[in-house]
PDB file with one MODEL, atoms N, CA, C and O in Angstrom:
MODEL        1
ATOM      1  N   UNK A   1       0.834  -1.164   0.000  1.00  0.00           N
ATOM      2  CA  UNK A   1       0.000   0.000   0.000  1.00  0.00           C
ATOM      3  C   UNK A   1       0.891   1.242   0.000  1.00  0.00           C
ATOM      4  O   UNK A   1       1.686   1.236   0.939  1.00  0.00           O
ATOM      5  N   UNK A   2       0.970   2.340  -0.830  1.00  0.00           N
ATOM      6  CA  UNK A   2       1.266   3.210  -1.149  1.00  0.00           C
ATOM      7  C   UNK A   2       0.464   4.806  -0.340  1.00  0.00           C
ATOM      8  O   UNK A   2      -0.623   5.370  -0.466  1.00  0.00           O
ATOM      9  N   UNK A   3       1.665   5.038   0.455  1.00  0.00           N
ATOM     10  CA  UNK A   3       1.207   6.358   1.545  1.00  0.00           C
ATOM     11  C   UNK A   3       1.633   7.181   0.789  1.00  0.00           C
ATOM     12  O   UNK A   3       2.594   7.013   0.037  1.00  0.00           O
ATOM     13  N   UNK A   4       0.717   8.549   0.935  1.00  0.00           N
ATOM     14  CA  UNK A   4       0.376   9.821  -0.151  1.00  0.00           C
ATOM     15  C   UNK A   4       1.911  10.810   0.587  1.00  0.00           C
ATOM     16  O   UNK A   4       2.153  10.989   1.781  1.00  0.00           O
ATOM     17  N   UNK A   5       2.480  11.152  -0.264  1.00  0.00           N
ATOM     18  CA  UNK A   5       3.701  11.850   0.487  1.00  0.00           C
ATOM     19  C   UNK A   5       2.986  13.360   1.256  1.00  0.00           C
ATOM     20  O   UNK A   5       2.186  13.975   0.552  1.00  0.00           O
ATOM     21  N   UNK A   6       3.216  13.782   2.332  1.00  0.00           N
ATOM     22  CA  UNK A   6       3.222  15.258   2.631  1.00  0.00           C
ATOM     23  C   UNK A   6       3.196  16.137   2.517  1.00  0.00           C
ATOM     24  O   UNK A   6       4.245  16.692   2.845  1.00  0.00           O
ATOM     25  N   UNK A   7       2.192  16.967   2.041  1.00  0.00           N
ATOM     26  CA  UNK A   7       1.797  18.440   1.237  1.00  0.00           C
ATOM     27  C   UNK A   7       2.928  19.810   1.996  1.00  0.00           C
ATOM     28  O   UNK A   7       3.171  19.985   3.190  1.00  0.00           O
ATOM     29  N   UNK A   8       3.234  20.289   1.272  1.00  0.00           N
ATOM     30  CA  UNK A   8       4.126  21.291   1.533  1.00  0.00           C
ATOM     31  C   UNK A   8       3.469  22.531   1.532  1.00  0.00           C
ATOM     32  O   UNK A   8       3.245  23.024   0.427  1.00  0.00           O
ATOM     33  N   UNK A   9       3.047  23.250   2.715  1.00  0.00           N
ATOM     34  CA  UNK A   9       2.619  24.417   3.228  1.00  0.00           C
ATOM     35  C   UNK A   9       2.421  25.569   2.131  1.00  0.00           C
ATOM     36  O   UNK A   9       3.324  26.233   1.621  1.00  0.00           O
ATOM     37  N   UNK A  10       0.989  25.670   1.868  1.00  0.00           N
ATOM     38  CA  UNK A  10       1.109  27.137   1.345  1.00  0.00           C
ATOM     39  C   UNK A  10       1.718  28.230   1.719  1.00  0.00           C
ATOM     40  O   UNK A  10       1.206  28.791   2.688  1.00  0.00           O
ATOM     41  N   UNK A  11       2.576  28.677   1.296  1.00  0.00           N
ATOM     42  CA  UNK A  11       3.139  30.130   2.489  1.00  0.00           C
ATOM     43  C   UNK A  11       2.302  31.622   1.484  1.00  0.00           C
ATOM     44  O   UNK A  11       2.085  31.850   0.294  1.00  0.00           O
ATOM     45  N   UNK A  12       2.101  32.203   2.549  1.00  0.00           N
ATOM     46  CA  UNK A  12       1.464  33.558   2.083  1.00  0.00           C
ATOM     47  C   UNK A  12       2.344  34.752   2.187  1.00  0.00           C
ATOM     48  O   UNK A  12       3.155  34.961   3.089  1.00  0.00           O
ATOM     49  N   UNK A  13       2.086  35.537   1.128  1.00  0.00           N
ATOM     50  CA  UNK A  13       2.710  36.839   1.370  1.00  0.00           C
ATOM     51  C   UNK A  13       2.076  37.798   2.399  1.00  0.00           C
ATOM     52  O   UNK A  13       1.019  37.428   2.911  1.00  0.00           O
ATOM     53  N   UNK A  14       2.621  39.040   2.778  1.00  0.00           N
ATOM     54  CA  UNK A  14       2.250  40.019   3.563  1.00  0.00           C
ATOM     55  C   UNK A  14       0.519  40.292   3.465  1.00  0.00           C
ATOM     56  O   UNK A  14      -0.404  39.941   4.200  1.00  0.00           O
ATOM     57  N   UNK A  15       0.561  40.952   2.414  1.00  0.00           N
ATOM     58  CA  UNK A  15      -0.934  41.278   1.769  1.00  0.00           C
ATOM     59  C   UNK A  15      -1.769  40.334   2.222  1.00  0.00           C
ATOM     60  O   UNK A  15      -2.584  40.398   3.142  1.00  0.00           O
ATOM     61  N   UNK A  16      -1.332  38.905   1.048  1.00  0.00           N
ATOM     62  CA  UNK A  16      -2.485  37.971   1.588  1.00  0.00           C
ATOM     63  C   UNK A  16      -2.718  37.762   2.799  1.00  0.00           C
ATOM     64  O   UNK A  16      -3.675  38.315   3.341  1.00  0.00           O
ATOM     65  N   UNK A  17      -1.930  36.960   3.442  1.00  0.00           N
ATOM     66  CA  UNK A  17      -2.185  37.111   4.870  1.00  0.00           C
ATOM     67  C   UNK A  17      -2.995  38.191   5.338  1.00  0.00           C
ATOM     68  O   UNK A  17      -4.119  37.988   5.798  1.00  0.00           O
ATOM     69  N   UNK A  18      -2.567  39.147   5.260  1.00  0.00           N
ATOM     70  CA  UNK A  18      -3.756  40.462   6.281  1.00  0.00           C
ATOM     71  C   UNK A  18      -4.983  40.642   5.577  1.00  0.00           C
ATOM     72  O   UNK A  18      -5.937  40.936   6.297  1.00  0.00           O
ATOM     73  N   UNK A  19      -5.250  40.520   4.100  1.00  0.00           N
ATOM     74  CA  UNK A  19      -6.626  40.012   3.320  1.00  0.00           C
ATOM     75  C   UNK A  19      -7.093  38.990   4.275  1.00  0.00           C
ATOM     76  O   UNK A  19      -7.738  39.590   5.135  1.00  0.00           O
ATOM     77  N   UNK A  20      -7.070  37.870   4.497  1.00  0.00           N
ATOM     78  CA  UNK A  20      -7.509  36.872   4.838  1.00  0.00           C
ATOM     79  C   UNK A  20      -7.911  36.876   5.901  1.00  0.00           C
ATOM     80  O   UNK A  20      -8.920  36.216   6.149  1.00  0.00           O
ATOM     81  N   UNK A  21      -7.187  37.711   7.031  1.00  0.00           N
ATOM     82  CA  UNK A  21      -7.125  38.673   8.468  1.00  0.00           C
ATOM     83  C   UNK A  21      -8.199  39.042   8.981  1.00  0.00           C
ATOM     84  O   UNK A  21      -8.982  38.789   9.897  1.00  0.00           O
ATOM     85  N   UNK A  22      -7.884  40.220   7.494  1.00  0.00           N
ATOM     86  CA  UNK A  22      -9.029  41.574   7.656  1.00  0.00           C
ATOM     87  C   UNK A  22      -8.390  42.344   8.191  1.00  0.00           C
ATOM     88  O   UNK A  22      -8.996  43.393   8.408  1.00  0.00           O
ATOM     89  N   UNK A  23      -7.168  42.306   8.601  1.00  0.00           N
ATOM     90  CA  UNK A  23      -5.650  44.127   8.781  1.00  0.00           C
ATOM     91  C   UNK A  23      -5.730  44.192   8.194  1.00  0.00           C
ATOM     92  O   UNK A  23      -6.532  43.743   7.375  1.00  0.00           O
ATOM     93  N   UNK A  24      -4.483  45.178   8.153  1.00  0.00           N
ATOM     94  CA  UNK A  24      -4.074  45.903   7.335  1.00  0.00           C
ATOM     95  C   UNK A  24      -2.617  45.061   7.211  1.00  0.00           C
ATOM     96  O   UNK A  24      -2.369  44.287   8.136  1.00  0.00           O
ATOM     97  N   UNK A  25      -1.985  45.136   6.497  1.00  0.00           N
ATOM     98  CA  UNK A  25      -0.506  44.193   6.323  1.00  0.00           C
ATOM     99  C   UNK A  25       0.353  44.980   7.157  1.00  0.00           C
ATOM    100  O   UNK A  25       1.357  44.268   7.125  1.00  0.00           O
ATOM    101  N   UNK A  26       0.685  46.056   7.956  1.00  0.00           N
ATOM    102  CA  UNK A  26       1.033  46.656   8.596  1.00  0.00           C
ATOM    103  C   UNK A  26       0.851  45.896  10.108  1.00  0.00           C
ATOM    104  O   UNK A  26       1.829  45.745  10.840  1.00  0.00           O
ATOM    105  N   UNK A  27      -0.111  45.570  10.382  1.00  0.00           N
ATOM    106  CA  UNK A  27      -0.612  44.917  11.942  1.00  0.00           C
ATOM    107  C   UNK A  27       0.364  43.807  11.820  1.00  0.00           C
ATOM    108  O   UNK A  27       1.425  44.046  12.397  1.00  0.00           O
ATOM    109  N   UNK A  28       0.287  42.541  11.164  1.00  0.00           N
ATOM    110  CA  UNK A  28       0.982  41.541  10.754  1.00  0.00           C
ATOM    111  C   UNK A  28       2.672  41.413  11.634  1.00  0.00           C
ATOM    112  O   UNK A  28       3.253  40.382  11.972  1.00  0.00           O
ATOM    113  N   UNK A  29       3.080  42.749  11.797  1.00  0.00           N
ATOM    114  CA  UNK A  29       4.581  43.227  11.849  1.00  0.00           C
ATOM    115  C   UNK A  29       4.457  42.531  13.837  1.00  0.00           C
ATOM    116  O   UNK A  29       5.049  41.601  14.385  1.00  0.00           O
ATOM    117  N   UNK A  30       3.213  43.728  14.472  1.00  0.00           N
ATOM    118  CA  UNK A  30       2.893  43.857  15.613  1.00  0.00           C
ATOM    119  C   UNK A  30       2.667  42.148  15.953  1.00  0.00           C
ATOM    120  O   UNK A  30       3.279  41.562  16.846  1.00  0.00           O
ATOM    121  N   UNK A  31       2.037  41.747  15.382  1.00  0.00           N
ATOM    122  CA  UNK A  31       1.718  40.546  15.600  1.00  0.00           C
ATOM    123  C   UNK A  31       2.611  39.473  16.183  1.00  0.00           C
ATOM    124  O   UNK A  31       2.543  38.781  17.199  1.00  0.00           O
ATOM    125  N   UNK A  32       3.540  39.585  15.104  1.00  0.00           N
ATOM    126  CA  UNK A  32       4.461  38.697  14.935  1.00  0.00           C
ATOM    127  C   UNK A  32       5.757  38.778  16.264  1.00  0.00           C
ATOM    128  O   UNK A  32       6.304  37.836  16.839  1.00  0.00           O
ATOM    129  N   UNK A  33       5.961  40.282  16.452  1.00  0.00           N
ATOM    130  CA  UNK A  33       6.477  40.166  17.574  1.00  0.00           C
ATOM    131  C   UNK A  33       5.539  40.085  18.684  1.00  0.00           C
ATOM    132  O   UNK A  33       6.367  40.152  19.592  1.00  0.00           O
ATOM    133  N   UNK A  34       4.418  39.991  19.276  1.00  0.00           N
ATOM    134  CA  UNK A  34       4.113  39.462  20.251  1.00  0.00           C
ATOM    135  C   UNK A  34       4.091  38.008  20.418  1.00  0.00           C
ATOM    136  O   UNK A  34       3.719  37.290  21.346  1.00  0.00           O
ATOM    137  N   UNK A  35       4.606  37.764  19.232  1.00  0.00           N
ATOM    138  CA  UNK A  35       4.025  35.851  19.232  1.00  0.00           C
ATOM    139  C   UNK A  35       2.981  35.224  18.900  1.00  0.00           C
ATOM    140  O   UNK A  35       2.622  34.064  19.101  1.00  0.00           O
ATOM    141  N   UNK A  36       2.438  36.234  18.282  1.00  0.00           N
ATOM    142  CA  UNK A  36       0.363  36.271  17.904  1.00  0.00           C
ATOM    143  C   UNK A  36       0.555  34.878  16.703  1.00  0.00           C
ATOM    144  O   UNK A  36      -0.058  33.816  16.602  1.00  0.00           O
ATOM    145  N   UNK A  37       1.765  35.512  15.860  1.00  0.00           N
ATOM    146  CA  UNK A  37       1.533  34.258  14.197  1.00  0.00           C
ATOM    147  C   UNK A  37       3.242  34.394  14.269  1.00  0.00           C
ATOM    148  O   UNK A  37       4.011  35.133  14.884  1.00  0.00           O
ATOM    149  N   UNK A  38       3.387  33.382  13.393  1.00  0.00           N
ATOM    150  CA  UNK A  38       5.144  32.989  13.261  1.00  0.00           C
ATOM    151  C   UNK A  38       5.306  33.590  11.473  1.00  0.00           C
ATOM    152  O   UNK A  38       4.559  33.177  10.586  1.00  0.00           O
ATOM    153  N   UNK A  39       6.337  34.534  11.255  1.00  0.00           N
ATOM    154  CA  UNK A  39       6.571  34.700  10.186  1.00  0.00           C
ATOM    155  C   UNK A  39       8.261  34.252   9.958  1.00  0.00           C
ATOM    156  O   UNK A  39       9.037  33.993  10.879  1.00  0.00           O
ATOM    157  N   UNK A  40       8.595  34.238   8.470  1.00  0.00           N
ATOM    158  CA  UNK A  40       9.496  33.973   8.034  1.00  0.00           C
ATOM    159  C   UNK A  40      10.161  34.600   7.644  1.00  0.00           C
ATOM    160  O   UNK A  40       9.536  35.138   6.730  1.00  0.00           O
ATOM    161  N   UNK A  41      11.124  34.996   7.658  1.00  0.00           N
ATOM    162  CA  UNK A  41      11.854  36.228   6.817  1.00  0.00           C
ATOM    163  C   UNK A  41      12.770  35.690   5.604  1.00  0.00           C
ATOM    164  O   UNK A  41      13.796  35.024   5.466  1.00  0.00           O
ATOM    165  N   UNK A  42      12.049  36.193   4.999  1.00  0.00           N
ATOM    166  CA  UNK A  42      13.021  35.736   3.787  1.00  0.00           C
ATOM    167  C   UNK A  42      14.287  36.818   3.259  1.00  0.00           C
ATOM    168  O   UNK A  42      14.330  38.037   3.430  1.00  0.00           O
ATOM    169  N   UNK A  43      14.867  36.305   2.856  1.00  0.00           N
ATOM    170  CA  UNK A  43      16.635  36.587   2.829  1.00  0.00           C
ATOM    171  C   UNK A  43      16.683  38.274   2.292  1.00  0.00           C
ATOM    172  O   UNK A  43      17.758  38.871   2.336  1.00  0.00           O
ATOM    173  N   UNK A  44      15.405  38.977   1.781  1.00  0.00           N
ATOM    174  CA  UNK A  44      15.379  40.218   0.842  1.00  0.00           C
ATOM    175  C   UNK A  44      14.488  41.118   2.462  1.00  0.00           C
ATOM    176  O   UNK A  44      13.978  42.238   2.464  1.00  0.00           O
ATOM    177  N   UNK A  45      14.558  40.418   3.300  1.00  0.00           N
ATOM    178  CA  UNK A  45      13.561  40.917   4.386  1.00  0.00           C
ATOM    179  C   UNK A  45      11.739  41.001   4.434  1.00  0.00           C
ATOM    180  O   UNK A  45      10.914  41.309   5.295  1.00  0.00           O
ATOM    181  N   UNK A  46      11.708  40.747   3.640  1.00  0.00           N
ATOM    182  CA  UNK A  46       9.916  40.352   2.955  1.00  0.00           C
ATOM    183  C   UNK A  46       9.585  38.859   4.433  1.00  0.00           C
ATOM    184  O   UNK A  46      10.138  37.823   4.799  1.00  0.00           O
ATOM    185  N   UNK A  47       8.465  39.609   4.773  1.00  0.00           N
ATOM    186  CA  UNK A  47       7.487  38.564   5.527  1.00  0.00           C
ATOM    187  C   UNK A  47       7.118  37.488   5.229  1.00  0.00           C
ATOM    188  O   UNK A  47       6.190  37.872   4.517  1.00  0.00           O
ATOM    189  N   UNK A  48       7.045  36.106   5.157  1.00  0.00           N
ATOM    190  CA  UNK A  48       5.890  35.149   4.540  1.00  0.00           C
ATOM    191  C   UNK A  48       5.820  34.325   5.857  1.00  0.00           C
ATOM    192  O   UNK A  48       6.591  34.185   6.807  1.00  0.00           O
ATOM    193  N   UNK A  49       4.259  33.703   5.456  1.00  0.00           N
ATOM    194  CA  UNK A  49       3.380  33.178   6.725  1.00  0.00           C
ATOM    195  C   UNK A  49       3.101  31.746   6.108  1.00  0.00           C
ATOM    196  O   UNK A  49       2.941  31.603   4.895  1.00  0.00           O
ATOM    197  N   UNK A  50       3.058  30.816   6.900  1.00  0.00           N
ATOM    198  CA  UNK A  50       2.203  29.674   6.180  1.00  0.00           C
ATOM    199  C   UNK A  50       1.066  29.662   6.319  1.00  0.00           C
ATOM    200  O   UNK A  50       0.641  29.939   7.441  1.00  0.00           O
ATOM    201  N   UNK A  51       0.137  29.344   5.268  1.00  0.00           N
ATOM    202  CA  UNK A  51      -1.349  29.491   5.562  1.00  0.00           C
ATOM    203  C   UNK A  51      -1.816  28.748   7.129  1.00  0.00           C
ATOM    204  O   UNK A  51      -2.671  29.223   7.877  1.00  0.00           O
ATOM    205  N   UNK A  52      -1.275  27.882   7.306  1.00  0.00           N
ATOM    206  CA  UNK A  52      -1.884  26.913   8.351  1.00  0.00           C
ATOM    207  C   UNK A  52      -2.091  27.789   9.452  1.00  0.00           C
ATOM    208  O   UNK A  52      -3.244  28.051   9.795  1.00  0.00           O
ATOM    209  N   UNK A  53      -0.814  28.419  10.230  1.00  0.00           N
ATOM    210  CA  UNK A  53      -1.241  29.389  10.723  1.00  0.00           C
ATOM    211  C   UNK A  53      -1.775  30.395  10.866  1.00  0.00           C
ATOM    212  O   UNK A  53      -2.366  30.759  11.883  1.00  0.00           O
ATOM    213  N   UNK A  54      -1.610  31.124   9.628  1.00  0.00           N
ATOM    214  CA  UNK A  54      -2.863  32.682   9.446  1.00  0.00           C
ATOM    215  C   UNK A  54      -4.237  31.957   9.690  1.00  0.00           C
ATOM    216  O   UNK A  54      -5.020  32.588  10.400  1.00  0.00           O
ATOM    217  N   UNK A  55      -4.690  30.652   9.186  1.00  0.00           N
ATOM    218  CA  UNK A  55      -5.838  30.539   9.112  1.00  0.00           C
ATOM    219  C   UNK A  55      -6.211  30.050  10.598  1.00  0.00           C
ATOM    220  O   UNK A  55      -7.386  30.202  10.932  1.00  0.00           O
ATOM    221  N   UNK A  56      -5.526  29.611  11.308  1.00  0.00           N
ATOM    222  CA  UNK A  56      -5.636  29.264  13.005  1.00  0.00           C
ATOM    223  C   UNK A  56      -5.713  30.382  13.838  1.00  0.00           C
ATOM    224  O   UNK A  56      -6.475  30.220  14.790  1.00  0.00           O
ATOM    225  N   UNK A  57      -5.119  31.542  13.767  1.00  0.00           N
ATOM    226  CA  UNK A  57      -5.138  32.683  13.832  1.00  0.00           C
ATOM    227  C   UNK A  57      -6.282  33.226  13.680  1.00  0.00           C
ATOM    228  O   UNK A  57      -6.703  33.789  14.690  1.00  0.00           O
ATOM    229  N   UNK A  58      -7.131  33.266  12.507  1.00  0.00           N
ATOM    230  CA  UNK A  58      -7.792  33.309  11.911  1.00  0.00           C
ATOM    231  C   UNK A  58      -9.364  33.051  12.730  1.00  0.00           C
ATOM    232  O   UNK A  58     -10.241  33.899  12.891  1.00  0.00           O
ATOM    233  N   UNK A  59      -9.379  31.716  13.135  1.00  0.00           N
ATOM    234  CA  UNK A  59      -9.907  30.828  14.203  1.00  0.00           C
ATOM    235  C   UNK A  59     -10.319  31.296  15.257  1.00  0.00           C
ATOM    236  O   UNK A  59     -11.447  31.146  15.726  1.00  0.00           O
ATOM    237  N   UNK A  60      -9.117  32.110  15.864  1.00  0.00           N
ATOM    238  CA  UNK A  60      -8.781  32.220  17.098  1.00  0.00           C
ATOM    239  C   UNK A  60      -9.376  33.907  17.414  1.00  0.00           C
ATOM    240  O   UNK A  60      -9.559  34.493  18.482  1.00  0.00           O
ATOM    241  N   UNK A  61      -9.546  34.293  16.163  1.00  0.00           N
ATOM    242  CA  UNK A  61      -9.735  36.031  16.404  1.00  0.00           C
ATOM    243  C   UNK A  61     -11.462  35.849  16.343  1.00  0.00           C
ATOM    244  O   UNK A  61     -12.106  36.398  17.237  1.00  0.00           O
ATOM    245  N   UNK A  62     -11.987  35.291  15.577  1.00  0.00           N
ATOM    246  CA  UNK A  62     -13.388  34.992  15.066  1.00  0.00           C
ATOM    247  C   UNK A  62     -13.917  33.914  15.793  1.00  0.00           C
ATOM    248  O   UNK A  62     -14.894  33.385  15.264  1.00  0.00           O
ATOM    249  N   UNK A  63     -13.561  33.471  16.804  1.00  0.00           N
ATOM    250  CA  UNK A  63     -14.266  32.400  17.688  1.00  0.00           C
ATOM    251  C   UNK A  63     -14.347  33.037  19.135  1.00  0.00           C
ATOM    252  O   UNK A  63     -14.673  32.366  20.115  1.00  0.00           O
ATOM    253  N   UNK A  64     -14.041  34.323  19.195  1.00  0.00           N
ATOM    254  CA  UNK A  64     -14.829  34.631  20.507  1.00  0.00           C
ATOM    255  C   UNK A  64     -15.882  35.850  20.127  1.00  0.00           C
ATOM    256  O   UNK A  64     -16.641  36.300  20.986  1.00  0.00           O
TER     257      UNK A  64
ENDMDL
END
């Protein structure tokens, strides 16, 4: 039997991420240093998020 290999994380840019939010891509920054969502920095200094988390996040803002 043949197991399906492991999907590799959508990662989101700045924008999207705070689209998906409902910030502004600016908040995102604040966020991230409180520990709110985990971002990535990529090597040019640009933000990216994996969806899994924005959308748990996501969850977490809209469930109370």
């Amino acid at each position: 039997m043949a197991t399906a290999a492991p999907s590799t994380p959508k990662i989101l840019r700045r924008g999207e991420a705070a689209k998906r939010l409902g910030v502004h891509p600016n908040t995102l920054a604040g966020w991230v240093s409180r520990g709110w969502l985990k971002g990535v920095e990529m090597p040019g200094g640009e933000m990216r998020f994996r969806e899994d988390d924005v959308d748990a996040l996501r969850e977490r803002i809209y469930a109370e």
